[in-house]
C-alpha positions in Angstrom: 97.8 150.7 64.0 100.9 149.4 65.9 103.7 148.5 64.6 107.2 146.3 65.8 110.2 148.7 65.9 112.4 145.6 65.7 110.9 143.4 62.8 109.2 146.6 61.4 105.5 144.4 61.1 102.4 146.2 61.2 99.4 145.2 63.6 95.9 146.5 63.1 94.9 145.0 66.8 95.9 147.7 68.6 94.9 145.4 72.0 98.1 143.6 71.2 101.4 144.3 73.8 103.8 142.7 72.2 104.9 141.4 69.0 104.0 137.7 67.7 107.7 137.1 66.2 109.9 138.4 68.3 108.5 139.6 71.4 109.4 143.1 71.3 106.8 146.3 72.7 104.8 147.3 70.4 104.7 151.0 69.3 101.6 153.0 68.1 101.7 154.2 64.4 104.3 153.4 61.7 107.5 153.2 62.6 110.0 157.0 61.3 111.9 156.5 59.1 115.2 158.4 60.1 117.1 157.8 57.0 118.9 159.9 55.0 116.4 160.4 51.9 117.6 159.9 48.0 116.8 163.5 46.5 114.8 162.7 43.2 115.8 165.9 41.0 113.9 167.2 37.5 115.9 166.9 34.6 116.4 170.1 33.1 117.4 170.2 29.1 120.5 173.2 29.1 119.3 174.0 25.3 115.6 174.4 25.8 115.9 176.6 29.0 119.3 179.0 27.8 118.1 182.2 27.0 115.8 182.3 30.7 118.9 180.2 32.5 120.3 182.4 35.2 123.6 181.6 36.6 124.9 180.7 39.8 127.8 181.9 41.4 129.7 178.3 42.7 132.9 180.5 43.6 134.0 180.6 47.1 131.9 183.7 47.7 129.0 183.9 49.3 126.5 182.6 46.5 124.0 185.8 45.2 121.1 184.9 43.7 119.2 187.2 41.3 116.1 189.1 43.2 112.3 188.2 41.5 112.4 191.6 40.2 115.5 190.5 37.7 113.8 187.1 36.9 112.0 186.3 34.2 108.3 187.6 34.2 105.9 184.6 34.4 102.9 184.0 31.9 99.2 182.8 31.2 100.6 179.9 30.1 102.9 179.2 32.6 100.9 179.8 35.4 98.2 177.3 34.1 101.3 174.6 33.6 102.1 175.5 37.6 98.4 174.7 38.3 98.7 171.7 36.2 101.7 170.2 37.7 99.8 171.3 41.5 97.0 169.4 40.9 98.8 166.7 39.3 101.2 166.4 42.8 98.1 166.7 44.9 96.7 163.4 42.8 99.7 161.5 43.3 100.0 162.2 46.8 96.5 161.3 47.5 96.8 158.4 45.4 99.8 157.1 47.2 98.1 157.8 50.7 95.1 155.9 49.9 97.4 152.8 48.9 98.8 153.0 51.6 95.9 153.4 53.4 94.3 150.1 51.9 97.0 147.9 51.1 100.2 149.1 52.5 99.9 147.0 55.6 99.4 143.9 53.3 102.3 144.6 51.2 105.2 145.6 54.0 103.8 143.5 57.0 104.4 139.9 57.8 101.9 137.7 57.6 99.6 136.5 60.5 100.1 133.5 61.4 96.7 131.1 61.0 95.1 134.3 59.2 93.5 131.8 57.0 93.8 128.2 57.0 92.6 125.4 54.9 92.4 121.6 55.6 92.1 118.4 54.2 91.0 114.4 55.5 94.0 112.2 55.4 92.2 109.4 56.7 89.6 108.3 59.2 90.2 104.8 61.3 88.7 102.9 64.2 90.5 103.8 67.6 93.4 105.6 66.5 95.4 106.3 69.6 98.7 108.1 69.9 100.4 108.8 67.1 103.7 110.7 65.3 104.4 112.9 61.9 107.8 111.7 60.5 110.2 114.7 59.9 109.5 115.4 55.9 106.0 114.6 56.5 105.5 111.7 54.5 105.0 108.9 56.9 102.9 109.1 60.4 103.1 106.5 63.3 100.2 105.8 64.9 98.4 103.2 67.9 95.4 101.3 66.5 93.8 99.3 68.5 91.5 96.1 66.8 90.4 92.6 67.4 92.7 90.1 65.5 92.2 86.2 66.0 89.6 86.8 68.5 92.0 88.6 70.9 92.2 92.0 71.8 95.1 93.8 70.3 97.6 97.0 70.2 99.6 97.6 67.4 102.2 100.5 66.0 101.7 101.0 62.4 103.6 103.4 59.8 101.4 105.1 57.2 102.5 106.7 54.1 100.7 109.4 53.7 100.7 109.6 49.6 99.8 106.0 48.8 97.9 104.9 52.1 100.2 102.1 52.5 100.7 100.6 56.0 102.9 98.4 57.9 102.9 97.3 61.3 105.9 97.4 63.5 105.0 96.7 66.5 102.1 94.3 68.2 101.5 93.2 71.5 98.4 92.0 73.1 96.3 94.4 74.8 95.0 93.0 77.7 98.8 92.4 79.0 100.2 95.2 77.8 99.9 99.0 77.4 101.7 100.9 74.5 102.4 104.5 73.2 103.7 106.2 69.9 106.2 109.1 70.9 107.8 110.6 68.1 110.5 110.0 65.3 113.9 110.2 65.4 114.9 113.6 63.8 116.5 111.7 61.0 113.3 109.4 60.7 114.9 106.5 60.0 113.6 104.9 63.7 110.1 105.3 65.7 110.4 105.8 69.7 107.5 104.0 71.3 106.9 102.9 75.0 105.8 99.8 76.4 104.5 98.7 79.8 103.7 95.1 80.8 100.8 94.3 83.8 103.0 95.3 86.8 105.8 96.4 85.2 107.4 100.0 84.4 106.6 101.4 81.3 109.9 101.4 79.0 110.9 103.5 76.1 112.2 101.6 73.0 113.1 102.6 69.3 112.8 100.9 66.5 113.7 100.8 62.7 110.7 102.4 60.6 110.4 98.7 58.6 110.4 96.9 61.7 112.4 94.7 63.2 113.6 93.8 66.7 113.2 96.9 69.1 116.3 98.7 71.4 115.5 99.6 75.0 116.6 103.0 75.6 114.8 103.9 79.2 113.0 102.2 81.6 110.4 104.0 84.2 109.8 107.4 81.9 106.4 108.6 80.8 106.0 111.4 78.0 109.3 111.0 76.8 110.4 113.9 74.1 113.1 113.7 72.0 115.7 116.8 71.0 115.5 117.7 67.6 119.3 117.6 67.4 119.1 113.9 68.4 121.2 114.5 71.9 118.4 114.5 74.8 115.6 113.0 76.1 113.2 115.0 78.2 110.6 113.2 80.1 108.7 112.5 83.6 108.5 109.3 85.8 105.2 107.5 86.6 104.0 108.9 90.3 106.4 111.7 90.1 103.7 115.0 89.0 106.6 117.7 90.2 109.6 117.2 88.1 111.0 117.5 85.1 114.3 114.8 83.9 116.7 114.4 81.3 118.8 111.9 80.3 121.2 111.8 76.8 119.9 110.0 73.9 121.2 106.4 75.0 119.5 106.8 78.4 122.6 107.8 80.3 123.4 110.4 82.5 119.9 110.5 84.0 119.0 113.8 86.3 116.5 116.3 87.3 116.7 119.5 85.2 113.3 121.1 86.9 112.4 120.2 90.7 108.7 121.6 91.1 108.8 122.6 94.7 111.4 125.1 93.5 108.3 126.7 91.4 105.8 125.8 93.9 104.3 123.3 91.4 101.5 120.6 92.3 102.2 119.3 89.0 103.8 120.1 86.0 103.2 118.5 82.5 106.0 118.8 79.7 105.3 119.8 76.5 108.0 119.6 74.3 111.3 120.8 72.8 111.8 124.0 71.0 113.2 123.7 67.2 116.8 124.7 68.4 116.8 122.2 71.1 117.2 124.7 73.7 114.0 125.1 75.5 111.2 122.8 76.3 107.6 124.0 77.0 105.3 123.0 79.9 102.2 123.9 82.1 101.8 123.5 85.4 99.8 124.8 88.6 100.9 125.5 91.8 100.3 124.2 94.9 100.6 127.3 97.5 97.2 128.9 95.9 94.0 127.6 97.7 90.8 128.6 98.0 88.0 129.4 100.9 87.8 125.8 101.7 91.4 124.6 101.2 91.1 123.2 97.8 93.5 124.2 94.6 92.5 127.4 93.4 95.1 127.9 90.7 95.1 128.7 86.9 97.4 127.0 84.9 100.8 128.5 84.2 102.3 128.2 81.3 105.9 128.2 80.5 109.4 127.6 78.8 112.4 125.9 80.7 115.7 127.2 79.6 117.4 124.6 79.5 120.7 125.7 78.2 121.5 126.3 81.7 120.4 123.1 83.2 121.1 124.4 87.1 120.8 127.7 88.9 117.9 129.6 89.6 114.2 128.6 88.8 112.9 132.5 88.3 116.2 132.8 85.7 115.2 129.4 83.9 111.5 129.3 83.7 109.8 131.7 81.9 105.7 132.2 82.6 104.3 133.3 79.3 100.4 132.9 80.5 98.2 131.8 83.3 94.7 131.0 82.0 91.5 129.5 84.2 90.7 126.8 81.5 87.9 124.4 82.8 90.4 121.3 82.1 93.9 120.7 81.4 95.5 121.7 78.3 97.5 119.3 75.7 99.2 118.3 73.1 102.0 121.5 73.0 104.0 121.9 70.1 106.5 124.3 69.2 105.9 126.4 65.9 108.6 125.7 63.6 110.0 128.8 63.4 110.2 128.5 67.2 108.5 132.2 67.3 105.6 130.1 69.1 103.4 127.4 71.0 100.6 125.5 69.3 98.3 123.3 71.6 94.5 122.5 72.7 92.4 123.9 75.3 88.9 123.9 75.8 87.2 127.4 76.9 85.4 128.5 80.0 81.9 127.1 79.1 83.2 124.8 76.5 84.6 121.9 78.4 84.4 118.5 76.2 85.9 120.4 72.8 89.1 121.6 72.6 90.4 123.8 69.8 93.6 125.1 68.6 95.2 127.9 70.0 98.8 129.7 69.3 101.0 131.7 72.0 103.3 133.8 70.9 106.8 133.4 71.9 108.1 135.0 73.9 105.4 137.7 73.6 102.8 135.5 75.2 100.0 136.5 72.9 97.0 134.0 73.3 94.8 133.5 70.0 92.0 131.3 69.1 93.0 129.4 66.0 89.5 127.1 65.9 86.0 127.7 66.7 83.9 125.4 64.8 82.1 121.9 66.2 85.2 119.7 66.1 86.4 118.2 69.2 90.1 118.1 68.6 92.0 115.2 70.5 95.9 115.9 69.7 97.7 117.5 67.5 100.9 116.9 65.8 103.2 120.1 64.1 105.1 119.1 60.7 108.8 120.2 61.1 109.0 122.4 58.3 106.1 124.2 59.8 103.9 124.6 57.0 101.2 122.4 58.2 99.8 120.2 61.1 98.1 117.3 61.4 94.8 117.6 63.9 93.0 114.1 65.1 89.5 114.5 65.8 86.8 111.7 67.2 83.4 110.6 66.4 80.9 108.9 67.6 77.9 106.5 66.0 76.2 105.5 69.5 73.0 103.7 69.4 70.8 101.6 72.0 70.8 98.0 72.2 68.8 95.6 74.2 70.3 92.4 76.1 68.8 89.7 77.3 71.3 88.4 80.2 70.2 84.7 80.1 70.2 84.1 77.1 72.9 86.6 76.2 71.5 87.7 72.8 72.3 91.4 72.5 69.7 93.2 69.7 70.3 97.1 68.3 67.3 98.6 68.7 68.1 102.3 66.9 70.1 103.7 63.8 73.4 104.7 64.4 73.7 108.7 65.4 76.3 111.3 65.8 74.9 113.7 68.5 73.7 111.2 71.1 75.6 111.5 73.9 76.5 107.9 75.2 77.3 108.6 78.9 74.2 108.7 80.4 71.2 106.9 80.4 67.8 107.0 82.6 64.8 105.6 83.4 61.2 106.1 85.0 58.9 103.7 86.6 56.8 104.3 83.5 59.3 102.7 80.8 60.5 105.6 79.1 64.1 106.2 78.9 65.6 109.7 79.0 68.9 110.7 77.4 70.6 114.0 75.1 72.1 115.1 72.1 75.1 117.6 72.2 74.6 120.7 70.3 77.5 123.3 69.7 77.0 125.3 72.9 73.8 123.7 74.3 72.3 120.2 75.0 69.1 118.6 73.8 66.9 116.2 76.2 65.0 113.6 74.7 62.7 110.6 76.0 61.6 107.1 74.3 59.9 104.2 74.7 62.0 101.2 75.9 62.0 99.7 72.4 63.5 102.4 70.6 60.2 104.5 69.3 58.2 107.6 70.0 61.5 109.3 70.2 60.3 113.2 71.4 62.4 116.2 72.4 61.6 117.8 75.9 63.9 121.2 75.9 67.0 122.6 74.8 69.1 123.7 78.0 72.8 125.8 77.1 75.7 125.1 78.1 77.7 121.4 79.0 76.1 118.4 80.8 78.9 116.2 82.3 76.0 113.6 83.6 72.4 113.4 84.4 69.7 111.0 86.3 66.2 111.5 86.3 64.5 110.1 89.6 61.8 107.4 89.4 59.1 109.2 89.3 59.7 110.7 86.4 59.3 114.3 88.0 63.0 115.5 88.0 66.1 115.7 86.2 69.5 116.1 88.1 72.2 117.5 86.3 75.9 118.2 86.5 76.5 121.1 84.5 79.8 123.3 83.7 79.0 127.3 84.1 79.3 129.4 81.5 81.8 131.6 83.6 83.9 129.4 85.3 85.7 126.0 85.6 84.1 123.1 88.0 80.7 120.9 88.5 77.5 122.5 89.8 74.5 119.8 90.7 71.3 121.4 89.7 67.6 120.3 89.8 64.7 121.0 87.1 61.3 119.8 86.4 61.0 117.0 83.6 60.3 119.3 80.8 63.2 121.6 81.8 61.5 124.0 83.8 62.0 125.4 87.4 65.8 124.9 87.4 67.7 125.8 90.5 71.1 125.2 91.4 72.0 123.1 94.5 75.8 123.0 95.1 77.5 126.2 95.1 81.2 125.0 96.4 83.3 126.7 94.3 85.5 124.5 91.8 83.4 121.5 92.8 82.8 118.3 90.8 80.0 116.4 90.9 79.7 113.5 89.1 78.0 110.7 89.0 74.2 111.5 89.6 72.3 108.7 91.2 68.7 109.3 92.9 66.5 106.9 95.1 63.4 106.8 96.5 63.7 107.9 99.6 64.6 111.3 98.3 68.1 111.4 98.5 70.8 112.3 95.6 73.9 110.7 95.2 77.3 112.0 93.6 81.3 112.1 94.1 82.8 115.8 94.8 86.7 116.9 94.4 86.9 120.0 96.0 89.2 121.6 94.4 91.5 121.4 90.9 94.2 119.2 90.6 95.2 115.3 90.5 96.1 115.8 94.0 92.9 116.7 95.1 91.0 113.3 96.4 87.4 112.5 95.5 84.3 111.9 97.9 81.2 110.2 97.8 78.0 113.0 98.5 74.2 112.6 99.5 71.9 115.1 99.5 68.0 115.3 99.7 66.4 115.6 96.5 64.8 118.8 97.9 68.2 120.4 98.4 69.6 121.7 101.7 73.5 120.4 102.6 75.8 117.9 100.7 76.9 115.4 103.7 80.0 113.2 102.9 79.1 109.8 103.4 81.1 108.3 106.6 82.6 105.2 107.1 83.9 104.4 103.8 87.9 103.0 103.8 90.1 105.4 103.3 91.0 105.8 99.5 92.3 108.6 97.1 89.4 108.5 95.3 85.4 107.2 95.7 83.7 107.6 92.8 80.7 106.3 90.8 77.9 105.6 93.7 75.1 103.3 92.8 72.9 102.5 95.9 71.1 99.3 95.2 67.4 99.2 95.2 66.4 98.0 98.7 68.8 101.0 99.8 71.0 98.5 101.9 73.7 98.4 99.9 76.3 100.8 98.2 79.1 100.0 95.4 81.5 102.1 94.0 85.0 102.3 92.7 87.8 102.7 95.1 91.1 104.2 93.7 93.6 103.7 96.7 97.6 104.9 96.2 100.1 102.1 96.7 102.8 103.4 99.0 104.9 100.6 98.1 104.8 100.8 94.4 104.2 104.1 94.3 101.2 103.9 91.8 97.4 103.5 92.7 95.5 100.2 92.9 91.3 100.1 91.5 88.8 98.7 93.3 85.2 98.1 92.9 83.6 97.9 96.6 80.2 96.8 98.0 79.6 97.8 101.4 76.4 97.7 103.7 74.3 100.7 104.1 72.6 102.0 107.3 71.0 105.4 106.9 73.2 106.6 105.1 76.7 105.7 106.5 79.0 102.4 105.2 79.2 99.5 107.2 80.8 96.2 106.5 82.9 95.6 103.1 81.1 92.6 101.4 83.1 92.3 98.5 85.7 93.8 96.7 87.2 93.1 93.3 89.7 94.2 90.5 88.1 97.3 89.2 90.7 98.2 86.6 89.2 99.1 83.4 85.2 99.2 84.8 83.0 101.5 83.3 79.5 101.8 84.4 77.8 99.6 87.6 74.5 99.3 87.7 72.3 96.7 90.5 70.0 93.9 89.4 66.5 95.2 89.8 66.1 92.7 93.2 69.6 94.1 94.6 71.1 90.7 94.5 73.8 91.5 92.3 75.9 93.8 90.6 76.3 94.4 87.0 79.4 95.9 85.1 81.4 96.6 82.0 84.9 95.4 81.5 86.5 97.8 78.8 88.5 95.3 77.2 88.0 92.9 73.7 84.7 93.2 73.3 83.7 95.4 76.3 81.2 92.8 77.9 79.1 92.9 81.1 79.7 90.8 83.4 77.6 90.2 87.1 78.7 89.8 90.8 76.4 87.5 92.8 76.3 89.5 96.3 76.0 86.3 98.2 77.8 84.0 96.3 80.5 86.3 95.0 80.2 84.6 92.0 81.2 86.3 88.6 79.5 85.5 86.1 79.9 87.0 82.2 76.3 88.0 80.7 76.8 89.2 77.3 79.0 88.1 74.1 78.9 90.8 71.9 80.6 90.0 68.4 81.1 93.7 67.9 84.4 96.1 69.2 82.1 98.5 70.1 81.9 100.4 73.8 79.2 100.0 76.2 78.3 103.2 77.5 75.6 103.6 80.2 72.5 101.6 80.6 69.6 100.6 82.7 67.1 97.4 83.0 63.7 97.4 81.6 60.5 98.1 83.4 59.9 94.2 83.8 63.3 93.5 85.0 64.0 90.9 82.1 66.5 92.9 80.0 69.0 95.4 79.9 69.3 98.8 77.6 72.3 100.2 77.0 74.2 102.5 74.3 76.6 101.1 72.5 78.7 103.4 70.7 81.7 102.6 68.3 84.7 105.5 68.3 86.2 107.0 64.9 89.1 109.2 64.6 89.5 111.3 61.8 93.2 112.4 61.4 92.8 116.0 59.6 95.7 118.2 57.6 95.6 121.7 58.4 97.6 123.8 55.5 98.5 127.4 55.5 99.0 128.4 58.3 101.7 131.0 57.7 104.2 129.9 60.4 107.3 130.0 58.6 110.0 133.0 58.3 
């Protein structure tokens, strides 16, 4: 046992440093108690003990007690009293050492927080995005996102949480505009939301909690956080990863309160403010730690800004609490309300696409594990008396559809399902299509027929597939798969019932993505060597055999090149192109089409807008190139090659997503998984996070 010699709380995890409430070195067994003890005396009754009572001498003389010979003469039956009164001691003293044993560290120590939690379904909605608990918990802002009068649109909306009323406050049309819920004021009378127009800056705003016309408070400011005493606004400016601003609550008196080179930061990302409105939490990673081949090779850091000294020295301001190797970034940080603490998600080593809770002690910097169940959790959002948070969670009912492009008519072919993992899709020459199923820990691999049927299992494989192809063949699967020991991508390649597997990339913090195969023997896939958004992407080929990943040359220079598709005839390549704007600062989409000569780019044929594409497939003659738009109704839509014609393909009277999809063995239609998204916003009670 260890216990706080500050707070005086007892701690059975003897692992444990430092304590979880006020940071103070822990010591091993209880803590002495030093005291001066009350004396608990025996009455004694004068009259029943006068004719044995000796006196004592209280003069100023040395005190002379009688000698045992002068005493009185004990008994039988005052010897058996003695034992009596012994054994009776002996009983109480055991008695109160085995309480203490059993329940004395329940009954004196403070309780842990998250020890044992319950929860509770507030509500579950279609494409709930960003969203805010009101101060005394009783209202929550939140994004939803829905087709109204056939156009695509964003909305704030205020919920009350008892009656399930809701209002909206705030609507703009989505195609035009982006939007964000940020928080409440700390008196919750208004809601702070930000709004950016197509080529605009985005722009903070408040507004009454009924409605009404909106305030601008700040223009050009991303994740802005608001002081709980109302004063400041913390936040970041788009294009600007490495620093941390402030301004006061009316936008005024704007200035830089972290600069990240003075940390050696590649990036930081704020977190948020602590309850006293003197700190504010953040993670970041830093640029001066590489690895063999020059990438990023460093953990995330993360720490509190002192920020009641807004100047002087970085080393006295920032304090590092952890540095962890998480496969991707962490989010959503909240402060505990008792400010003892930092509640936020991260997914583990091995564990990539779910994120759970976790709490870090403040300023201790214990790390504990708050959730481990098969939840995905997507934010989080910390009530301010601290007694409970609200968790949002997503799910997905994907299924496969069939489209015919000339005629547009777009059928579902299977049931609705939880498990099926949308992202990826494949075919063989044969007709049978080849996806998964995520599992907790593992992923199933499944084949059908074209129409839906014969659906059969092939293997169970552990761990996390980000994507997977299977060549034409049918002989191989390639997979991207996240190690069970480490962050980053590693290609490997396995027989079609999930045999033979051997891994062919071995660069370390790699990510492949992106799997495409041909014909020719050849494997296709974007790599970012290293961690980090300022680590650029590049296309990869590879023969199926294995051997050395070859970037593919003559490609214009862009930040990023990801999701290759070679077309069938193997003479032409498209992908998306994400190229940084030097003049606006922020990065322009492309998607590109360029000729192909054994295996390096040639001439740009075509290039269009490629904001908001998902998934590009080729016609099955290579004379075009199909795509999905992710907005209203998330079409598909085709590029003629010679024409550069575009053409739209589908009219789907459904809001649902298109994930990946393929065309039919006879050319004459196009599968594809549909999938719509759910979020479920969740109440997590007793946590125990409160003095």
């Amino acid at each position: 046992m260890k216990r706080c010699p500050q707070c005086s709380r007892d701690y059975n995890d003897d692992t444990l440093s430092f304590c979880l409430d006020d940071g103070t070195e822990l010591l091993f067994g209880p803590k002495s108690f030093d005291e001066p003890q009350t004396a608990i005396l025996q009455g004694t009754d004068v009259r029943a003990e006068a004719p044995t009572r000796q006196e004592i001498n209280t003069t100023n003389e040395t005190a002379v007690l009688p000698s045992a010979g002068l005493g009185v003469v004990q008994t039988a039956s005052t010897k058996r009293r003695g034992l009596v009164f012994a054994g009776a001691g002996l009983a109480l003293i055991v008695i109160i050492a085995g309480s203490w044993y059993f329940f004395g560290e329940k009954l004196f120590a403070k309780r842990q927080p998250f020890a044992k939690i319950s929860s509770e379904e507030i509500f579950t909605g279609d494409k709930i995005g960003t969203y805010t608990l009101s101060p005394d918990s009783k209202l929550i802002a939140y994004l939803k996102q829905a087709i109204k009068e056939g156009k695509d649109t964003k909305m704030v909306v205020v919920r009350q949480l008892g009656s399930g009323a809701e209002s909206v406050i705030r609507e703009v049309d989505a195609e035009s505009s982006d939007l964000w819920v940020e928080s409440f004021s700390p008196d919750g009378e208004f809601i702070y939301f930000t709004e950016r127009l197509v080529g605009r800056k985005p722009t903070l705003y408040k507004t009454s909690t009924l409605g009404g016309s909106a305030q601008k408070i700040l223009e050009d400011v991303t994740v802005p956080k608001i002081s709980p005493d109302g004063k400041k606004i913390a936040f970041k400016r788009p294009g600007d990863g490495k620093n941390i601003y402030w301004a006061n609550i009316d936008g005024s008196g704007q200035e830089i309160i972290l600069a990240g080179v003075d940390i050696n930061a590649g990036a930081i990302v704020l977190g948020g403010w602590s309850p006293d409105s003197t700190k504010l939490s953040m993670w970041y990673w830093r640029s001066d730690i590489k690895n063999e081949s020059g990438g990023s090779d460093s953990p995330y850091f993360v720490a509190v800004l002192d920020t009641a000294v807004p100047s002087g020295s970085s080393t006295d301001r920032v304090r590092v609490l952890i540095k962890e190797d998480w496969p991707n970034d962490p989010s959503a940080f909240h402060w505990a309300a008792n400010g003892h603490g930092l509640i936020f998600l991260a997914r583990k080593i091995g564990s990539p696409l779910k994120a759970d809770i976790f709490y870090l002690s403040y300023p201790g910097g214990e790390l504990r594990q708050l959730t481990d169940d098969a939840v995905n959790y997507l934010d989080l959002q910390v009530a301010a008396d601290g007694k409970s948070l609200i968790a949002k969670s997503g799910i997905g009912l994907n299924s496969l559809w069939s489209l015919d492009p000339k005629t547009k008519v777009a059928k579902r072919l299977t049931s609705e399902e939880k498990t099926t993992f949308s992202g990826s899709l494949s075919t063989s020459n044969d007709g049978r299509l080849f996806y998964l199923k995520r599992g907790k820990g593992s992923d199933e691999f499944y084949s059908m027929k074209q129409d839906g049927t014969d659906q059969r299992k092939l293997f169970t494989r552990k761990g996390t597939v980000e994507d997977f192809d299977v060549t034409s063949d049918g002989k191989y699967f390639f997979v991207n798969a996240w190690p069970p020991s480490g962050p980053g991508i590693l290609l490997h390649r396995m027989d079609i019932d999930g045999s033979n597997e051997i891994q062919l990339t071995y660069v370390k913090d790699s990510f492949d993505i992106n799997v495409r195969t041909t014909d020719n023997g050849s494997v296709w896939f974007a790599r970012q060597l290293g961690l980090g958004g300022s680590v650029p992407y590049h296309i990869m080929r590879m023969p199926v055999s294995g051997g050395t990943a070859e970037k593919v040359e003559g490609l214009e220079p862009a930040f990023r090149n990801v999701r290759p598709v070679l077309s069938p005839d193997e003479k032409h390549l498209a992908y998306i192109a994400v190229v940084k704007n030097d003049q606006t600062g922020k990065s322009d989409v492309y998607l590109r089409i360029v000729e192909m000569n054994d295996g390096v780019a040639g001439n740009k044929i075509l290039e269009t807008n490629g904001d908001r594409v998902g998934m590009i497939n080729w016609t099955p003659d290579s004379s075009a190139i199909i795509f999905e738009r992710d907005i209203a109704r998330h079409d598909l839509f085709q590029i003629d090659i010679a024409s550069k014609k575009e053409t739209q393909i589908s009219e789907f009277d459904t809001n649902t997503d298109t994930g990946d999809f393929v065309w039919s063995q006879d050319g004459t239609k196009i599968l594809m998984f549909k999938f719509t998204g759910l979020t479920s916003l969740v109440r997590i009670k007793d946590m125990g996070l409160t003095d």
